[in-house]
C-alpha positions as CSV (number, residue, x, y, z in Angstrom):
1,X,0.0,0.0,0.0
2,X,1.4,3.4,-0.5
3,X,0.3,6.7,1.0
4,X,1.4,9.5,-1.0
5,X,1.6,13.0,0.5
6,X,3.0,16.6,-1.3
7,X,6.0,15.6,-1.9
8,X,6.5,12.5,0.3
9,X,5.3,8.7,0.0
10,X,4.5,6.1,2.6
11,X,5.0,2.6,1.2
12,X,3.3,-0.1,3.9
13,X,4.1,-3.9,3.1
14,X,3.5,-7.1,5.4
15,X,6.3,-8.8,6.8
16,X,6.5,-12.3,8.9
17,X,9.5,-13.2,10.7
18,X,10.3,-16.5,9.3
19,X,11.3,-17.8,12.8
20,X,8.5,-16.7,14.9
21,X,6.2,-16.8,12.0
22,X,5.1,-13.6,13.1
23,X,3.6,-10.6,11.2
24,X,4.4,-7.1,11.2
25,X,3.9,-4.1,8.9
26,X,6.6,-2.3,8.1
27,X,6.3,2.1,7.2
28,X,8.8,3.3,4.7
29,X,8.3,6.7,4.5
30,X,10.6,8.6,0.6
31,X,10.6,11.8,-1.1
32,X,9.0,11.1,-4.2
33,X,11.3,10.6,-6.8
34,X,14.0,9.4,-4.3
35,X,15.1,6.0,-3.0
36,X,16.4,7.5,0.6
37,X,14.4,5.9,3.1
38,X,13.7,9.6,5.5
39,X,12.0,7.4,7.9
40,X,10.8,3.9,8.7
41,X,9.2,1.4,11.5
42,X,7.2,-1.5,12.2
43,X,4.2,-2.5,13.6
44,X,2.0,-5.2,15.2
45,X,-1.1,-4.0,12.9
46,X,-1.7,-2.6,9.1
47,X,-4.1,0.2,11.0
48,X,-1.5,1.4,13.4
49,X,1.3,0.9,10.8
50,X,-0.9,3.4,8.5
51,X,-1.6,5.3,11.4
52,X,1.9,5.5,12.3
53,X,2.9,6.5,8.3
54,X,0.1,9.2,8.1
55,X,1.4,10.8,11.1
56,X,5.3,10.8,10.0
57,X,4.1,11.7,7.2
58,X,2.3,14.8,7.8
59,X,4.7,16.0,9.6
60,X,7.2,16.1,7.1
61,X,4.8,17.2,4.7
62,X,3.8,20.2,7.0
63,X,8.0,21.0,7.6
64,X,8.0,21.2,3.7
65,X,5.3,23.4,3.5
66,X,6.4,25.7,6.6
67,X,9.6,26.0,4.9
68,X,7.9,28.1,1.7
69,X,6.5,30.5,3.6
70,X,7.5,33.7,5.6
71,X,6.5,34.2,8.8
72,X,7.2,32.7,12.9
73,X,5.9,29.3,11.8
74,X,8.9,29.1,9.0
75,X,11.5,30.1,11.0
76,X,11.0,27.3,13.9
77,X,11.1,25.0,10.5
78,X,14.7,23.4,10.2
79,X,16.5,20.1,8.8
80,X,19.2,18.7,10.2
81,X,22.0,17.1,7.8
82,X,22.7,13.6,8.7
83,X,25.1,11.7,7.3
84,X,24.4,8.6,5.0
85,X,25.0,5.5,7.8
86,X,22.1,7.6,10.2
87,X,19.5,6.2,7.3
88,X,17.6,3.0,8.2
C-alpha cells in the first residue's frame, strides 16, 4: 500500500518473521522521486502501521510546507543534515 503526501510517500508492506512466523507491517516513509528511506518502523497491525505513516508523514509534509513560507511558523522549520550511515 502506498500513502502518498505533497512531496512525500509512505510505502506499507506485510512482513513475517520467518522464525517466529510472526507478522508485522513495516512504514517506509521517501521523497518522491528518491530512494532514501527519511524514515521507517514496524508495527504489530496494518491500522496502526498506516496510522503511524500518516502521522510521520504529515509531519514532514507540514515541515515542507512551513519551509515556503515567511513568517514565525517558517522560521522554527529546520532540517538537520545527517550523514548517509544515520539512514535506516
Amino acid at each position: 500500500m502506498v500513502i502518498k503526501g505533497i512531496k512525500h510517500l509512505a510505502e506499507i508492506n506485510r512482513m513475517v518473521n520467518p522464525i517466529t512466523r510472526e507478522e508485522r507491517f513495516r512504514y517506509v516513509l521517501q521523497q518522491e522521486g528518491s530512494s532514501n528511506v527519511i524514515y521507517w518502523g514496524h508495527e504489530h497491525t496494518e491500522e496502526a502501521a498506516i496510522q503511524m505513516a500518516n502521522m510521520y508523514l504529515n509531519l514532514v509534509d507540514d515541515c515542507v510546507a512551513s519551509m515556503g513560507k515567511r513568517g514565525p511558523r517558517a522560521e522554527r522549520v529546520h532540517f538537520i543534515a545527517a550523514p548517509v550511515a544515520m539512514g535506516a
